[in-house]
C-alpha positions in Angstrom: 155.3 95.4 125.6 158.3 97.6 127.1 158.2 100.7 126.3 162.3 100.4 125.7 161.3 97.8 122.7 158.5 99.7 121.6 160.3 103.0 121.5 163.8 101.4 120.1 163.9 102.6 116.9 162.8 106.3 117.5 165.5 106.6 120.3 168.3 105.3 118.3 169.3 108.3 116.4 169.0 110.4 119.5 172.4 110.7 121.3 172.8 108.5 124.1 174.4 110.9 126.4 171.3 112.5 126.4 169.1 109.8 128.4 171.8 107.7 130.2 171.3 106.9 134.0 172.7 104.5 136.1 171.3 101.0 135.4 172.2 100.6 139.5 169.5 103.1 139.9 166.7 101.3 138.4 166.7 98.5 140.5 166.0 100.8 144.2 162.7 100.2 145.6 161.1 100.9 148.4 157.6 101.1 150.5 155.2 104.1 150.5 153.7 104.7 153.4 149.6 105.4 153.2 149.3 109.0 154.4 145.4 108.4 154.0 145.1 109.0 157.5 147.3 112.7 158.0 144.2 114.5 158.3 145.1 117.3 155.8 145.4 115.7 152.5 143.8 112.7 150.9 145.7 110.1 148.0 143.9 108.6 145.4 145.6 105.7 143.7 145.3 106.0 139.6 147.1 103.7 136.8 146.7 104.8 133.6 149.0 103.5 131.4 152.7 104.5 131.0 152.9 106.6 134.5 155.3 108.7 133.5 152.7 110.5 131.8 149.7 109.9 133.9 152.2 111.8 136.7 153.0 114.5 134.5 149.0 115.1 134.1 147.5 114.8 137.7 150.8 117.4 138.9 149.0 120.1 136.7 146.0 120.0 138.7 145.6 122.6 141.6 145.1 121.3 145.1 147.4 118.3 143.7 150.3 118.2 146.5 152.2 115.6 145.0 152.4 112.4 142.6 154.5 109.5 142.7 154.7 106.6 140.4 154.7 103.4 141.5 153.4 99.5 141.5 150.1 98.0 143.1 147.9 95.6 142.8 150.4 92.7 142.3 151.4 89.4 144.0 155.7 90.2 145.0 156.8 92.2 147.4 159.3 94.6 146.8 159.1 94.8 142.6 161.3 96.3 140.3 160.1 97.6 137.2 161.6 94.8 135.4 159.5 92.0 137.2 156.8 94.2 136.8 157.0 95.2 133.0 157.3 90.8 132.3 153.7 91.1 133.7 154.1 88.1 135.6 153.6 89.8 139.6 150.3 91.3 138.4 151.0 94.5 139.6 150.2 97.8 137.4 151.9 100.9 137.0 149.9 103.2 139.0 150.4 107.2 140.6 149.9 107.6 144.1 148.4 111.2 144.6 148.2 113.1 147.8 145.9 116.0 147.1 144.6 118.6 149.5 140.5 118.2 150.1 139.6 121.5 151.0 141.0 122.7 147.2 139.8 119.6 145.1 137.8 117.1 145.5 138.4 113.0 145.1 136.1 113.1 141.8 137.7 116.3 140.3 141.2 114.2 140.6 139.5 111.6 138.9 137.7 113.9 136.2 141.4 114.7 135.5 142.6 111.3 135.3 140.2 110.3 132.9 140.9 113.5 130.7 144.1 112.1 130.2 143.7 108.6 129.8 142.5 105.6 127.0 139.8 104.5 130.0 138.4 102.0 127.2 141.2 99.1 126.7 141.7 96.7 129.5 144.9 95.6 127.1 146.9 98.8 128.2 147.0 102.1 126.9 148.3 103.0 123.5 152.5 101.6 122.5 152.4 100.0 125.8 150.3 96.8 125.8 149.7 94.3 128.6 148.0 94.2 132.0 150.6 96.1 133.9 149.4 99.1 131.8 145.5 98.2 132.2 143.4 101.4 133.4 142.1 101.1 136.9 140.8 102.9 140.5 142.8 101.5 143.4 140.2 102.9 145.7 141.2 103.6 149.2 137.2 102.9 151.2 133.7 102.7 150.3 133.5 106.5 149.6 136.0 106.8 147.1 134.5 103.0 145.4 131.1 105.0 145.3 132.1 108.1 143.7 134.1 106.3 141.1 131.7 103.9 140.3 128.9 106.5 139.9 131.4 108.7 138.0 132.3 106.3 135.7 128.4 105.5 134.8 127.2 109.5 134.2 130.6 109.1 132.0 129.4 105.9 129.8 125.9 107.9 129.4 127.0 110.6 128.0 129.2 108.5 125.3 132.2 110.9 125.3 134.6 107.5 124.8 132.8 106.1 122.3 133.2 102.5 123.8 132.4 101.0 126.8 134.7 102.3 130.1 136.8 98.8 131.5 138.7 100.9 134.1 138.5 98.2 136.4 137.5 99.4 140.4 139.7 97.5 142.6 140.6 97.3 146.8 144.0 99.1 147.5 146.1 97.1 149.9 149.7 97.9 149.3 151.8 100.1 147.1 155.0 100.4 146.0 157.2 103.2 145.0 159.0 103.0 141.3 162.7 103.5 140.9 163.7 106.7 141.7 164.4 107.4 137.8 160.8 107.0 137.6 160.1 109.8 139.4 159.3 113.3 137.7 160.7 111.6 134.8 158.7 114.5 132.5 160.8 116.7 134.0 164.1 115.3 134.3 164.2 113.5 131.2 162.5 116.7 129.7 163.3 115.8 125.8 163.3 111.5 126.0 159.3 112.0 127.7 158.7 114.2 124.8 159.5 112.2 122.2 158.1 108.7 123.7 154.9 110.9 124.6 154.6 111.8 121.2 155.4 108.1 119.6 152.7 106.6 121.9 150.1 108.5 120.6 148.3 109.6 123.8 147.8 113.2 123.1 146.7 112.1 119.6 144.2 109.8 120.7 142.9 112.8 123.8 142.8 115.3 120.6 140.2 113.1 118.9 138.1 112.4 122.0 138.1 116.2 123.5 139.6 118.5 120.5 143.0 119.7 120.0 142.1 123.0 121.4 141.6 121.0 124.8 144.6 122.1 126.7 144.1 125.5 125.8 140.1 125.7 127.0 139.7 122.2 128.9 136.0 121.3 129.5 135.3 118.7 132.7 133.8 115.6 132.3 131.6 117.1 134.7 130.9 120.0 132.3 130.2 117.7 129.8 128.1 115.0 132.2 125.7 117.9 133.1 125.3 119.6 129.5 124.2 116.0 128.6 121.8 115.6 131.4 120.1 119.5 130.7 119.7 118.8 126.9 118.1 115.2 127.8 115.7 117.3 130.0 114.7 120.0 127.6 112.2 120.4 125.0 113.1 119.7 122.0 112.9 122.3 118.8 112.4 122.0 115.2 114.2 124.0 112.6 112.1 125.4 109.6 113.2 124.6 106.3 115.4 126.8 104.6 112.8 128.1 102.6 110.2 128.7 105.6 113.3 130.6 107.4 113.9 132.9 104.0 109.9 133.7 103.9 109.8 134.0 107.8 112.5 136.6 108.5 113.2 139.5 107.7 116.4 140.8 105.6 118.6 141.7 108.9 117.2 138.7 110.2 118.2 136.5 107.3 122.0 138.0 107.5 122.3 137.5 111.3 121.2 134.2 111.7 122.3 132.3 108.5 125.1 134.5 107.5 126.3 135.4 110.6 126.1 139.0 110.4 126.2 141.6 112.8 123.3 144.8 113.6 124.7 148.3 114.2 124.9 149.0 117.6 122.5 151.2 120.0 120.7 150.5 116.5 118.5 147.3 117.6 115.7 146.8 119.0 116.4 145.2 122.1 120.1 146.7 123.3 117.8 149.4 125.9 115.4 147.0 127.0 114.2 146.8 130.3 111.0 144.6 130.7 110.6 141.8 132.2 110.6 138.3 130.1 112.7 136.2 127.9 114.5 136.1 124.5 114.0 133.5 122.4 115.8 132.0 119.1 113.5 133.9 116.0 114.1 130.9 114.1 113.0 127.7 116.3 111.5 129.5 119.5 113.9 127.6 121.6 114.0 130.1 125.0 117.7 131.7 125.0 118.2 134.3 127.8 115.8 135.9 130.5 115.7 139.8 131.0 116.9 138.7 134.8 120.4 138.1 133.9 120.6 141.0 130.9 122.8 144.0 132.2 123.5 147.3 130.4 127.0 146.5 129.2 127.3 150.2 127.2 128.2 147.9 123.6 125.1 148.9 122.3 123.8 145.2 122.4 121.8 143.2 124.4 124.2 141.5 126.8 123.9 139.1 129.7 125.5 137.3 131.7 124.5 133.8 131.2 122.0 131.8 129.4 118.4 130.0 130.5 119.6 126.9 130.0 123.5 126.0 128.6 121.3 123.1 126.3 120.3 125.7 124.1 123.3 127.1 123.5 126.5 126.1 121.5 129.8 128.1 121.2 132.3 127.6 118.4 136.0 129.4 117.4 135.6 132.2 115.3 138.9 133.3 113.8 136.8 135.4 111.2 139.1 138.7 112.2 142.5 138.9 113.1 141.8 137.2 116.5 140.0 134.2 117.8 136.2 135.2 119.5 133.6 132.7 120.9 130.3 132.5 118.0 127.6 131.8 120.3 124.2 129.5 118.6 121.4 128.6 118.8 121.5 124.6 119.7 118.2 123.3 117.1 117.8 126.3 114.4 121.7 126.2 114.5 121.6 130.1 114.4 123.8 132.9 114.9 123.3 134.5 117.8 126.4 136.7 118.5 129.6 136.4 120.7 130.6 135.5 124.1 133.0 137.3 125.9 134.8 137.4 129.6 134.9 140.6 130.6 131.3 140.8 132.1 130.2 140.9 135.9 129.5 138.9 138.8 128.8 135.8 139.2 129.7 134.7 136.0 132.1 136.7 134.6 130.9 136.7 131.0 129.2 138.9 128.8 126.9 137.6 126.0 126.7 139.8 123.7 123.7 139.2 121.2 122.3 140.6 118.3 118.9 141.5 118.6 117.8 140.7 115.1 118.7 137.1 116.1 116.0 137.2 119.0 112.1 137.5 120.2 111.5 139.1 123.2 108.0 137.6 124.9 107.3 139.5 128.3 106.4 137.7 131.3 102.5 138.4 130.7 103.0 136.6 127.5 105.1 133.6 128.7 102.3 131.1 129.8 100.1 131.5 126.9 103.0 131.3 124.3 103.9 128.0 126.0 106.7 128.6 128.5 105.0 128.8 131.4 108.0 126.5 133.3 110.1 129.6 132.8 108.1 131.9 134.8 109.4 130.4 137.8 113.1 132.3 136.4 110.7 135.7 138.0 109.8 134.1 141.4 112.1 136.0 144.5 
């Protein structure tokens, strides 16, 4: 389907003047030459549906020098987006983008891609349907078909899509550069892109898979590929029943992990603490943070600057006060632990701040007997 049939009806009670162009325009063509072999920057050859939008995506990422829609994969030379939107040439829209090695890397341009992008539907991607708006890699050599095709598997394992990927990998031999309206059309067609961006229901559809807070704090695929591998290769926990818990803690306890209160400061048991060992969850046991990345922060809380493992730990918006904080829990007693912050130190740049009632501290000479004894080896120089 077009998108100028599928988007008729929206478009008709916008002004015309707003969106004309010359219809002359839209027929220019012409080659694009493969600057694969410049020396200083790398392309990587992407359709993802409507490329109007797939451009305006990849152009946000840094090291990205520039994008240019376009055709490939088809059958005629020399196509006009009018052969090519019958879908009878076989080509796809595609982006062509020349991006800069030394500040991003071929499967970091690809982690973007797919961030933005139905990868699932070999039909096309949303309003615009048929095999000219198919997902696929045009990769360029066997590098680039290896890292997309290992990519795309730690992707389908850690079920982020929900359905199978059918991004289809296929050999790059020619491309073909889109009408020059094409081209930056996010920008220079600023409020039409808008409103057929909107109507096709891409950002909709990238809200459900990622969250609508995505754009704001955008997690990798490869963020989420390796929190999926470190919780596959942890021990598991078991939270007590919610009885067990009210007979196993005490009242600050109680009101810091399940009602996700908060100690006094410089009034806890752990904020001054200086041994060696590790803090774990005082619900499940799960281990949480080791005294080797703890720093005196001058809150009055425990603090530190990262945690043993990211698989015990999940975050969540807390607009409790007049602005939004990071609630930091525990991943299998599901309890509240305290904030996360970034105005902490080298090298990660946060600060967790905890609440000791929420933890257990079990010093190194206790680790092996209390059963983790893999941890020690956080102590070893």
């Amino acid at each position: 389907m077009k998108r100028s049939t599928a988007l008729l009806l929206l478009f008709a009670a916008i002004p015309l003047s707003i969106f004309s162009f010359s219809h002359a325009t839209s027929e220019m063509t012409s080659t694009h030459a493969d600057p694969m072999k410049s020396g200083q920057t790398e392309v990587a050859t992407l359709a993802g549906g409507c490329f109007w939008c797939t451009e305006s995506d990849l152009e946000k990422l840094p090291g990205v020098v520039d994008v240019v829609s376009g055709y490939a994969g088809g059958n005629v030379d020399n196509p006009n987006y009018k052969q090519v939107s019958s879908g009878k040439t076989g080509h796809i829209e595609v982006v062509q983008v020349t991006y800069d090695p030394k500040k991003v890397t071929y499967e970091q341009v690809l982690d973007q891609f797919f961030r933005h992008i139905d990868p699932t539907d070999d039909q096309g991607s949303f309003v615009d349907r048929g095999n000219q708006y198919r997902p696929a890699i045009f990769y360029h050599n066997d590098e680039q078909k290896q890292i997309a095709a290992n990519f795309m598997k730690e992707i389908e394992q850690t079920g982020i899509f929900k359905k199978p990927l059918k991004t289809e990998l296929i050999k790059y031999t020619k491309f073909w550069r889109a009408e020059e309206y094409h081209q930056d059309y996010y920008k220079n067609n600023s409020l039409r892109y808008k409103y057929y961006r909107y109507a096709s229901g891409r950002d909709q559809y990238l809200d459900e898979i990622f969250g609508k807070d995505r754009v704001e704090k955008p997690v990798t695929l490869r963020e989420i590929i390796d929190k999926t591998k470190a919780l596959n290769s942890v021990k598991a926990y078991t939270r007590p029943s919610d009885k067990e818990i009210k007979a196993k803690l005490t009242d600050l306890q109680y009101y810091v992990t399940q009602e996700e209160g908060t100690e006094r400061a410089f009034q806890n048991e752990y904020w001054d603490n200086k041994q060696a060992g590790i803090y774990v969850d005082i619900v499940s046991g799960e281990p949480l943070f080791s005294s080797t990345d703890k720093y005196k922060s001058g809150t009055g809380w425990p603090s530190f600057t990262k945690p043993i493992s990211s698989a015990y730990i999940v975050t969540h918006d807390d607009n409790k006060l007049f602005y939004t904080r990071t609630e930091v829990r525990s991943r299998f007693a599901d309890s509240h632990l305290g904030h996360v912050f970034d105005d902490g130190p080298a090298p990660t740049g946060l600060r967790y701040c905890m609440n000791s009632a929420a933890m257990r501290f079990v010093p190194i000479d206790k680790m092996e007997q209390e059963g983790y004894g893999e941890l020690l080896s956080l102590f070893e120089k």
